[in-house]
LOSEVEX-270995 format. One record per residue (C-alpha): residue in three letters; x, y negated, z negated. Coordinates in steps of 0.001 Angstrom, whole numbers, padded with zeros to 6 digits, always signed. Each point is the difference from the previous one (the first is absolute). Layout:
BEGIN
alaXYZ;...
//
This chain:
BEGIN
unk+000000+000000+000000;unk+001418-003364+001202;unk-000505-003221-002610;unk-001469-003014+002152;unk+000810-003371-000686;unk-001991-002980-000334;unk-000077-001128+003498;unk-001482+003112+000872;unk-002596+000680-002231;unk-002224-000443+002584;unk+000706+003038+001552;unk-002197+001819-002390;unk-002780-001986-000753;unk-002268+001149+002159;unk+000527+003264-001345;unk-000639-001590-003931;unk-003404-001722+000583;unk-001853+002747-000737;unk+000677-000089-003625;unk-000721-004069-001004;unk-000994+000495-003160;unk+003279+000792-000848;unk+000894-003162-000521;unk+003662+001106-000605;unk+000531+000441+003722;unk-001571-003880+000781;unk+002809-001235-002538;unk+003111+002383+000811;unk-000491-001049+004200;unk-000126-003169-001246;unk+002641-000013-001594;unk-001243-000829-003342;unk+000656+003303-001285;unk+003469+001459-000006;unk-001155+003705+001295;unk+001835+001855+002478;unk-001749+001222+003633;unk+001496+003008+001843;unk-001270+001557+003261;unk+001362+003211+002146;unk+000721-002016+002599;unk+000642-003696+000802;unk-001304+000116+003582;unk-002600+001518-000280;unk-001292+001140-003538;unk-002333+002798-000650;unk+000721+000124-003691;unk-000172-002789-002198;unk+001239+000067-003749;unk-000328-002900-002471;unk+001284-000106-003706;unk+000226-002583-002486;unk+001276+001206-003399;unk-002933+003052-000896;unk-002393-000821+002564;unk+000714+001490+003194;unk-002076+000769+003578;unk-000101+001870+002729;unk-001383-000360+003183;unk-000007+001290+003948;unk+000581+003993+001274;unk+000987+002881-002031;unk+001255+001790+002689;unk+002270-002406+000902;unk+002380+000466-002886;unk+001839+003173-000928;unk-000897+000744-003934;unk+003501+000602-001227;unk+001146-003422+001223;unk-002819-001377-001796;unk+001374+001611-002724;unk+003599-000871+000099;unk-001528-003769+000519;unk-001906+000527-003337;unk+002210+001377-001628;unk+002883-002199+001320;unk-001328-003349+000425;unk-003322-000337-001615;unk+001383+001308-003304;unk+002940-002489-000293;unk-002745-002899+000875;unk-002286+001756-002662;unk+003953-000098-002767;unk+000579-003725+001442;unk-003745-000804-001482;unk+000100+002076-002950;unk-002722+001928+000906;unk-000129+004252+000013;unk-002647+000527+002682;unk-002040-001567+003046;unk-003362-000016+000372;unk-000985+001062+004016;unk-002651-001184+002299;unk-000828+000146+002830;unk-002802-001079+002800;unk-000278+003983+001041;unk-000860+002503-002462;unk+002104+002157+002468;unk+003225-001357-001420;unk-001009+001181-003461;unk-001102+003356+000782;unk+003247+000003+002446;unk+002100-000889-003162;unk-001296+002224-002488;unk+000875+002923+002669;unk+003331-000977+000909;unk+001589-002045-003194;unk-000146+002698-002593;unk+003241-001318-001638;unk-002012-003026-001014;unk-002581+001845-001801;unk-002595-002621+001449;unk-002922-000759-002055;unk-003491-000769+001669;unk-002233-001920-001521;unk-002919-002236+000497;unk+000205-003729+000550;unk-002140-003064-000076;unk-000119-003217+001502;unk-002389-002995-001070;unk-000745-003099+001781;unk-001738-003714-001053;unk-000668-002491+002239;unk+000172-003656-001703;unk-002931-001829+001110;unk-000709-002206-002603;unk+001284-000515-004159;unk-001233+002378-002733;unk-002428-002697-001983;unk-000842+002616-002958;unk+003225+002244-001687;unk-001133+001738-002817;unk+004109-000481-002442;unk-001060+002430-002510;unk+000356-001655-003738;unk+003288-000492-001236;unk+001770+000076+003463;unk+002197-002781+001794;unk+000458+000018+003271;unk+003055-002478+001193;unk+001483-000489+003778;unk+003539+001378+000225;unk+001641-003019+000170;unk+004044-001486-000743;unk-001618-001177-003451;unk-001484+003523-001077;unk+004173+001340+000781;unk+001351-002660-002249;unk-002342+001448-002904;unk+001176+002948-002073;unk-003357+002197-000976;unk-000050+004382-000671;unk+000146+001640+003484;unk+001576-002400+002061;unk+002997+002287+001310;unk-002719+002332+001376;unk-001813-002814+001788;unk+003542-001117+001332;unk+000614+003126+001177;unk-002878+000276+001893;unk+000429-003230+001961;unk+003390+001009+000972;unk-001379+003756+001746;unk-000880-001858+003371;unk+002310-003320-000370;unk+003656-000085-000162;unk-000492-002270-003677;unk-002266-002084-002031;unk+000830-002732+001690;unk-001060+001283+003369;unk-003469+001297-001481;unk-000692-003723-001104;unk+000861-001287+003199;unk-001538+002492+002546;unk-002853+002043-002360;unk-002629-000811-002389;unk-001855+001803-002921;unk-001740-000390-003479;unk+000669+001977-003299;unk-001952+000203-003235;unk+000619-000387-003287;unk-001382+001434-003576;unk+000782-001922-002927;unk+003678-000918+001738;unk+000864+002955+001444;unk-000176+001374+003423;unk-003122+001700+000936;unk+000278+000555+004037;unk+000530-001686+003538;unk-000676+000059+003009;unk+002377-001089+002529;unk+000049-000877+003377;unk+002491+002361+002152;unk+000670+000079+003915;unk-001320-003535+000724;unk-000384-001164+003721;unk-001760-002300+001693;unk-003312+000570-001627;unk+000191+003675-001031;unk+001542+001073-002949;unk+000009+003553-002554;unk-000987-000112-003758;unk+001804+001485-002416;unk-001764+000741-003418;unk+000403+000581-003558;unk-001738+000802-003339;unk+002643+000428-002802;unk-001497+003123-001815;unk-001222-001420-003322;unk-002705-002774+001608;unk-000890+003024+002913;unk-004013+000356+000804;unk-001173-003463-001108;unk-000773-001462+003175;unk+003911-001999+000303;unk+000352+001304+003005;unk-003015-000981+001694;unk+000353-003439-001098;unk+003765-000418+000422;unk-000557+001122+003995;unk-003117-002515+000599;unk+002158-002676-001601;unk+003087+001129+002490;unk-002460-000019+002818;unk-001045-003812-000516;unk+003730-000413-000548;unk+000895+001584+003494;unk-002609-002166+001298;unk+002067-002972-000741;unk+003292+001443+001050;unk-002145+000104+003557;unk-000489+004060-000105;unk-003041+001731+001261;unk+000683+003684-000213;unk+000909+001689-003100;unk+000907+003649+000571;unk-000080+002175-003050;unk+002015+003441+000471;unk-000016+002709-002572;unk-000352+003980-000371;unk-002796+002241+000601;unk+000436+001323-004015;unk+000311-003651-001561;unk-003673-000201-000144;unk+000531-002812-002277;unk+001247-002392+002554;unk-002176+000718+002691;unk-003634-000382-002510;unk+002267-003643-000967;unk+000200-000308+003905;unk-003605+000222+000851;unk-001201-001678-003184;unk+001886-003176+000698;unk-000968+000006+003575;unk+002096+001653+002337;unk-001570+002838+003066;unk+001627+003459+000384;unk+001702-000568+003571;unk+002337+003122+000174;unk-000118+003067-001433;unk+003456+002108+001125;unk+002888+002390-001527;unk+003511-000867-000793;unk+003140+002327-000503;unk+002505-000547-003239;unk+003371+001374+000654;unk+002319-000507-002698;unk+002985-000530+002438;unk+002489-000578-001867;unk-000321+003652-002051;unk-000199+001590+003633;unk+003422-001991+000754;unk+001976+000967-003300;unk-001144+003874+001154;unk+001407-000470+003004;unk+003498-001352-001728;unk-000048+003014-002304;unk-000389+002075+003726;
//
């Protein structure tokens, strides 16, 4: 698999459309996103791969690649991308269930893991007039003052704002988000991730302890009026098939089941310490 460059990113994009509520994609052929793009061939590509620390794609024609050097490119390549981020695995998709059901035949070193996925969408026509904050809840914006505080749970919420952007810095610059609080401490947030144009993901978070009191709910309908200012319109809410959680916070604050779809975990980086052992 050859690594494109910027100035031909365009190469593949015809091949990428198909799966726009990804936002991931939108940002990394942007070049917002630091991910890496690979293809078979750079004249003409039949196989697209995309990566960008655990998430990962797939897209174009099976039989155009020969499994073990899909393997040795996993195993090679993707797993020193997946040490550079500090991440152990990569989450697959793809636009063809063929490529899954092609994978799980042909990459048993991987041990791949299939499992169901879920994508959510909201439209931003107008502001939320009536959020329900359940009592004893604050809901702030993420903002340069709320970093300069010191409060109970702030390295998590740093943490989080650093999984898509390369620092805190960047996140108040380029993304957007709310958190709550409970008597001082950090309750949840939801953050904006992926933003471009007028699309962006959600990411969300109930700290355990304030769990099944409605936070969520209200922290995402106070997001969504916030992405309304930031000039956003769709909102796409990912999560898995078993965090039935998530999606009942998903459809209770709004959001319309848009895809429903499978995904393939391969830890890659256990597959490529076998193969050093080998």
């Amino acid at each position: 698999m050859l690594l494109l460059t910027h100035q031909q990113y365009h190469l593949v994009e015809p091949q990428l459309q198909h799966m726009e509520h990804h936002s991931v994609l939108k940002t990394i052929l942007s070049e917002e996103t630091p991910g890496y793009i690979y293809v078979d061939s750079k004249k003409n590509p039949a196989v697209v791969f995309v990566q960008f620390k655990h998430r990962a794609f797939i897209s174009g024609d099976p039989d155009a690649l020969d499994p073990n050097d899909l393997i040795n490119f996993i195993q090679n390549t993707v797993s020193t991308n997946c040490l550079n981020a500090g991440v152990p695995l990569i989450r697959l998709s793809s636009d063809d269930p063929k490529w899954l059901d092609w994978i799980e035949t042909k990459l048993q070193p991987f041990n791949p893991i299939r499992t169901g996925y879920r994508c959510f969408r909201y439209q931003i026509d107008e502001i939320i007039e009536d959020i329900h904050i359940p009592q004893g809840f604050l809901i702030k914006p993420v903002d340069h003052a709320l970093i300069q505080t010191d409060f109970i749970g702030k390295d998590g919420l740093l943490e989080e704002m650093c999984s898509e952007r390369e620092s805190v810095i960047a996140f108040l610059a380029k993304s957007f988000g709310v958190v709550a609080f409970a008597e001082g401490q950090l309750a949840g947030w939801c953050l904006s991730e992926y933003n471009t144009k007028q699309q962006c993901e959600v990411g969300i978070a109930s700290l355990p302890p304030f769990q099944q009191q409605g936070l969520a709910t209200a922290m995402t309908q106070v997001f969504l009026n916030d992405a309304h200012h930031h000039g956003i319109r769709t909102v796409y809410w990912h999560c898995y098939e078993s965090n039935v959680a998530s999606q009942k916070t998903a459809l209770k604050a709004g959001f319309s089941l848009i895809s429903k779809e499978d995904v393939l975990i391969l830890y890659v980086n256990q597959a490529h310490e076998a193969g050093d052992k080998g």
